[in-house]
C-alpha positions in Angstrom: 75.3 43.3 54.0 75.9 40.6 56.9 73.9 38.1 57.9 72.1 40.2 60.7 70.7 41.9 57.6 69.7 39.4 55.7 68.2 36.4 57.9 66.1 37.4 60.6 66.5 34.9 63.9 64.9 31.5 64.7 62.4 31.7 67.2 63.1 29.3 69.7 59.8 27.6 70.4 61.3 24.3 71.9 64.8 23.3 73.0 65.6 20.4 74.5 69.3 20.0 73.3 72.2 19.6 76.2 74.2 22.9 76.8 77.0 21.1 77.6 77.6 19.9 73.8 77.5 22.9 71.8 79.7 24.3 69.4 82.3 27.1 69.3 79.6 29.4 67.9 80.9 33.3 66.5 78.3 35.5 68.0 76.2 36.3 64.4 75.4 32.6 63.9 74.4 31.8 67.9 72.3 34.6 67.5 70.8 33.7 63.3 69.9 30.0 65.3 68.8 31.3 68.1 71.3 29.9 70.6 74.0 26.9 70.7 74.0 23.8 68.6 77.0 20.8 69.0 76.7 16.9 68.2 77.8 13.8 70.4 80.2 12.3 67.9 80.3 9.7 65.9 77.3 11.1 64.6 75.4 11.2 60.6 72.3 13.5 60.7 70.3 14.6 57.8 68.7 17.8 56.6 65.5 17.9 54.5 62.5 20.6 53.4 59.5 19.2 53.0 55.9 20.7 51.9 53.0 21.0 54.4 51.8 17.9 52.8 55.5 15.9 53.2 56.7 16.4 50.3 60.5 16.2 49.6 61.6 15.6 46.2 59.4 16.3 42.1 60.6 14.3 39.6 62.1 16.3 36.7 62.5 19.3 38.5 66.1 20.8 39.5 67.2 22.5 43.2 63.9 20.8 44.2 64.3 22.2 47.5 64.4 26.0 46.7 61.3 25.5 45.1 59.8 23.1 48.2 61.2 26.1 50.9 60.3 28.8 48.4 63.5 30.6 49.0 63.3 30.6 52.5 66.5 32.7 54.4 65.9 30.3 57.0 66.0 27.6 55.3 69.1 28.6 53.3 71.1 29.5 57.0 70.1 26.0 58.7 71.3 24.3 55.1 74.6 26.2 56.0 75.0 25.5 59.4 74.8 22.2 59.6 77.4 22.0 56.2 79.8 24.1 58.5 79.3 21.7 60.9 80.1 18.6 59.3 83.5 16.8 58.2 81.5 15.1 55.2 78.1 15.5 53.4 76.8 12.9 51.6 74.8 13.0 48.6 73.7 10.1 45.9 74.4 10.4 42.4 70.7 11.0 42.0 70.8 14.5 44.1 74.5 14.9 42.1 72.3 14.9 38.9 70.0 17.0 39.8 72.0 19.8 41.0 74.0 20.4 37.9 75.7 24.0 39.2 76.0 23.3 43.1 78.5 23.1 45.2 77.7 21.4 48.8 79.6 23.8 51.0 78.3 25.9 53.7 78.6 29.8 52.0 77.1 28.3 48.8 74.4 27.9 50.8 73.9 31.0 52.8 77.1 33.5 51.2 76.1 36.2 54.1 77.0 33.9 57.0 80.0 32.9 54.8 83.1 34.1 57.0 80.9 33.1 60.3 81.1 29.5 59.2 84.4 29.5 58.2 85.5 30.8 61.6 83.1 28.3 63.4 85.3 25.4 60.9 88.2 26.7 62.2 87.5 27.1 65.9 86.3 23.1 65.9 89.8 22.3 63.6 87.7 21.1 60.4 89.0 21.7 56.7 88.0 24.8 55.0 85.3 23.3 53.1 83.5 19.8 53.9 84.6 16.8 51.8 81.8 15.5 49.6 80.9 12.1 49.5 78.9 10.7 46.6 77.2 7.1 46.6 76.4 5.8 43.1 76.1 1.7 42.1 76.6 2.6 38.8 79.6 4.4 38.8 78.2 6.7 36.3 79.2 10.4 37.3 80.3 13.3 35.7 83.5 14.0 37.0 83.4 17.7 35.2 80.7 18.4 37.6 81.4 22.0 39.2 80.9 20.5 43.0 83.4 18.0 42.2 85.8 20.4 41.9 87.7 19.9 44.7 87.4 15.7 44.7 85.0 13.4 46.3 84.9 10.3 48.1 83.2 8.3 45.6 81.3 5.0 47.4 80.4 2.3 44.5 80.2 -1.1 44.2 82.8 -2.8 42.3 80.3 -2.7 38.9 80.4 0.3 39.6 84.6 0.7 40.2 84.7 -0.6 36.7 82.8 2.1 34.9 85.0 4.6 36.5 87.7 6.3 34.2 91.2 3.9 34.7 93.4 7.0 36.3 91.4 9.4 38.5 92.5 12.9 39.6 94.0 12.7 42.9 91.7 14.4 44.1 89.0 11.2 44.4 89.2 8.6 46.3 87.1 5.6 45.6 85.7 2.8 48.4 83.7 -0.4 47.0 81.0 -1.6 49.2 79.6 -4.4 47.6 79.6 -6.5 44.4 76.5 -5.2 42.1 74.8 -2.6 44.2 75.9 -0.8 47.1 75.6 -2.4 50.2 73.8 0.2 52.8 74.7 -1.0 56.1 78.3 -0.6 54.9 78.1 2.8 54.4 78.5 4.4 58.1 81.6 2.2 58.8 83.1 3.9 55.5 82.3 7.2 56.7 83.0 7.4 60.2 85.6 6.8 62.6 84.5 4.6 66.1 85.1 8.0 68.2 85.0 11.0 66.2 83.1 12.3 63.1 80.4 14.2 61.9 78.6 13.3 58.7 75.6 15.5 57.2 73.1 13.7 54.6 71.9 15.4 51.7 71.3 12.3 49.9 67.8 12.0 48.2 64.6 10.3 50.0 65.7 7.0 48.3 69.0 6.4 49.8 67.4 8.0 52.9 64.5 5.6 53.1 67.5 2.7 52.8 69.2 3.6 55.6 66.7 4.5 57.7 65.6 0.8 57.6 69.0 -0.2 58.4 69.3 2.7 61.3 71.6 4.1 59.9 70.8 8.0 60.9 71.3 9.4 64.4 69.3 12.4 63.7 67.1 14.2 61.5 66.8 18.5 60.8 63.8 19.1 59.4 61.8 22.1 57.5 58.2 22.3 57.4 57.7 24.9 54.5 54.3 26.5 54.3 53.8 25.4 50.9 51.3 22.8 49.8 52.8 20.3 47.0 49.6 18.4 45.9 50.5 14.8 43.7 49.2 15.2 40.0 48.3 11.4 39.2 50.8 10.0 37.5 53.5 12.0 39.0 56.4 11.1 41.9 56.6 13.7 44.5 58.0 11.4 48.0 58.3 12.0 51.2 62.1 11.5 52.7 61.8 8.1 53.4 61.1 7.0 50.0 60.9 3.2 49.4 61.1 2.5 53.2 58.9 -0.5 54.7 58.0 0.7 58.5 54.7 0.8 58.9 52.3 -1.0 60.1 55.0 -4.0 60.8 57.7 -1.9 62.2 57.4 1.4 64.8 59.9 3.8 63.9 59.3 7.1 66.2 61.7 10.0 66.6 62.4 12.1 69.8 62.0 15.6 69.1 65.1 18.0 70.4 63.8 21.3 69.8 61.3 23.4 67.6 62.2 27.1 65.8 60.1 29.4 63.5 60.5 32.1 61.1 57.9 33.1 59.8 55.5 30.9 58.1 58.4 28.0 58.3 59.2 25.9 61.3 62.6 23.9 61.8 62.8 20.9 63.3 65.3 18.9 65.3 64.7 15.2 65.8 66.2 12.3 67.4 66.2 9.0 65.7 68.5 6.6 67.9 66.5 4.3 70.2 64.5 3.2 73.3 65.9 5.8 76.0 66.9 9.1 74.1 64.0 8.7 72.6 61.9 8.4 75.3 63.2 11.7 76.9 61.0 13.3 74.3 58.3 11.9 75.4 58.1 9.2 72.5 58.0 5.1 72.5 61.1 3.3 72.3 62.0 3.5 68.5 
């Protein structure tokens, strides 16, 4: 069965997103979204699920955000999308971890809009598959991991270069960014050219939270699952900007692009530049 079977559309509630920038899309995905979709490049936007009550991430808990979207087709097309969009995705080691049989590429994500993505990758000249880039101070990765399988970029600090197995595969590359730790306002430069590129987060609400404070993250897609998460005491259960300091000393507001629904889920597009864009959407400067 295609994807017409299988994923009903986005209702387009709200679309504020230029015409003039979207994508190459095949027919079956313009009409699973609900109409066109493009980025101004240089660009690094991030895609989470979150409960009604924010929450993103459960610790001990693997493919956390099945469970948070429970299962959603929706959720599992916009996941695909915006991989078959993207010349990297990042993830941490963290989200590595605790994903021990994924692969981040779009038709894991949805298999029915499989060959659709792969034609929308060729028609914008991409690779066949994403390249995955992993951040991790310690340098402590499982290179057997199944969604390694075709390499990595693997971004460390140089404590972290050290732990690494002597000869990698070809297949990795490695860039340090700092002595100890990472250094997070280092990380954009290492993943995007000055004119072109398109870089999708999937990292954890840690890493997000860090470069969020560092404004780091052009945009933000976001799905508002029906499901209510609750926080048992003693429990961790963040939202995605986990470990961030913003409020009350520092404003951070996002300019809202455009609104879908399916069903009981909505999908949310957000801009998370500054002062003018932002305004557009009717929001103070950021």
């Amino acid at each position: 069965m295609g994807l017409s079977v299988l994923v009903s559309p986005l209702e387009v509630l709200l679309d504020l997103s230029p015409e003039s920038g979207f994508y190459p899309f095949p027919a079956p995905l313009k009409v699973a979204y609900g109409g066109g979709l493009g980025f101004r490049e240089p660009i690094l936007y991030a895609n989470f699920v979150a409960t009604l009550d924010g929450v993103v991430a459960i610790d001990g808990l693997e493919h956390v955000g099945h469970i948070v979207s429970g299962g959603s087709d929706g959720d599992r097309f916009m996941m695909g999308l915006l991989r078959a969009c993207a010349d990297t995705v990042l993830i941490g080691a963290g989200t590595l971890r605790a994903s021990p049989d994924s692969a981040w590429t779009a038709e894991a994500a949805c298999p029915e809009a499989g060959s659709d993505y792969a034609r929308l990758r060729a028609d914008l000249g991409r690779a066949p598959q994403p390249r995955l880039a992993v951040v991790t101070a310690s340098g402590r990765l499982d290179l057997a991991h199944p969604g390694l399988a075709d390499g990595a970029l693997i971004l460390t600090s140089e404590a972290g270069r050290r732990r690494l197995p002597g000869r990698l595969p070809g297949r990795f590359d490695v860039v340090v960014l700092g002595e100890e730790r990472v250094e997070v306002t280092r990380l954009r430069a290492a993943l995007l050219g000055e004119e072109k590129g398109v870089v999708l987060s999937e990292a954890g609400p840690t890493l997000m939270g860090q470069m969020l404070e560092r404004g780091l993250v052009d945009e933000l897609f976001l799905t508002v699952s029906p499901l209510i998460a609750g926080e048992p005491a003693g429990s961790r259960r963040p939202g995605f900007a986990a470990g961030a300091r913003l409020l009350p000393q520092r404003r951070t507001a996002a300019g809202l692009i455009s609104v879908r629904r399916q069903d009981q889920h909505l999908f949310l597009r957000y801009h998370l530049g500054s002062g003018a864009d932002a305004g557009l959407a009717g929001l103070p400067p950021a």
